[in-house]
N, C-alpha and C positions, 0 to 999 in steps of 0.2 A: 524570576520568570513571570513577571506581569500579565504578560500576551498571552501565556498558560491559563493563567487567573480568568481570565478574559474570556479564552472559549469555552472556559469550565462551566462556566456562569451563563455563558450563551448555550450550552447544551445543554442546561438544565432547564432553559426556559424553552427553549426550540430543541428535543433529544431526536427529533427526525432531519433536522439540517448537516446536510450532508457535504455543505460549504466547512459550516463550523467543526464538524467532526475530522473532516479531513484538514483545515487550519491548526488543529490539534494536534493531531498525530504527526503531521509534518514538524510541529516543536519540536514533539518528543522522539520523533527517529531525528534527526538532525542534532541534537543533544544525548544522541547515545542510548537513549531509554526507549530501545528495541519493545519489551514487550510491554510498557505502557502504550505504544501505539496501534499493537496488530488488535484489539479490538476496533477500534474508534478505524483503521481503515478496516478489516473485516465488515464491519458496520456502513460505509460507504459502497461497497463494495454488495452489501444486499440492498441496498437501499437502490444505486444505479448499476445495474450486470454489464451495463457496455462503457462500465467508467474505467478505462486501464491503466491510467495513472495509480490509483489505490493498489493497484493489485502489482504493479510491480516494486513500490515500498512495501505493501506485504512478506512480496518473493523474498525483499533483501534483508526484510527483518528477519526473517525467519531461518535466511541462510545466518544472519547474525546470530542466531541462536541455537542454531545447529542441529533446528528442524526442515532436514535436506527434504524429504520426502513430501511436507508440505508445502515445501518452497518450488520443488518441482511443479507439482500440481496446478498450482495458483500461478506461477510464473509462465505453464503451456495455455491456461486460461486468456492470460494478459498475451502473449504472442498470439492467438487467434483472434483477439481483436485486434491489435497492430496491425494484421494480415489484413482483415478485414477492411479498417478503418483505414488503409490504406499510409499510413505511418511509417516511416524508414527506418528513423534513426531509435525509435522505442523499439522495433522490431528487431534492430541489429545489436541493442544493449540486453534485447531479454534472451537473443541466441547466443551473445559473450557469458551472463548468467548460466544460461542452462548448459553450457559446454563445460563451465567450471562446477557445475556439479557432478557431471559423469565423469569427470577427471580424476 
């Protein structure tokens, strides 16, 4: 994982870049390594509140890890800005989410 390497090094120089944080975490959720990423997006996520990308790899890590209750929370977050931001198709994947959580 080079490109791991990579952001690790760019977050220790820049720990407020919220490019490189979220470059990370998307590694580490896309390789399965669920809760190596929900800091790094947590952290994107306080850094920009109306960034909804972060927040729905949050949602899905969290349902991976079988943190239903915060995956709700942060997944009604990211659907109000969908709503907001005016977004369809992120709108329509975080109401397929949240419908398989109440299921």
């Amino acid at each position: 994982m080079a490109q791991q390497d990579y952001f690790l090094n760019k977050i220790k120089e820049e720990p407020e870049n919220k490019l490189f944080r979220f470059s990370l975490s998307k590694i580490y959720f896309d390789n399965g390594l669920y809760q190596e990423s929900i800091p790094h997006l947590e952290k994107c996520a306080e850094l920009q509140e109306d960034w909804m990308l972060p927040k729905i790899l949050l949602g899905k890590a969290m349902i991976e890890l079988g943190e239903l209750k915060g995956a709700d929370r942060i997944l009604k977050q990211a659907l109000d800005l969908a709503i907001d931001q005016n977004h369809e198709d992120p709108k329509d994947e975080i109401l397929k989410l949240l419908e398989g959580l109440s299921s």
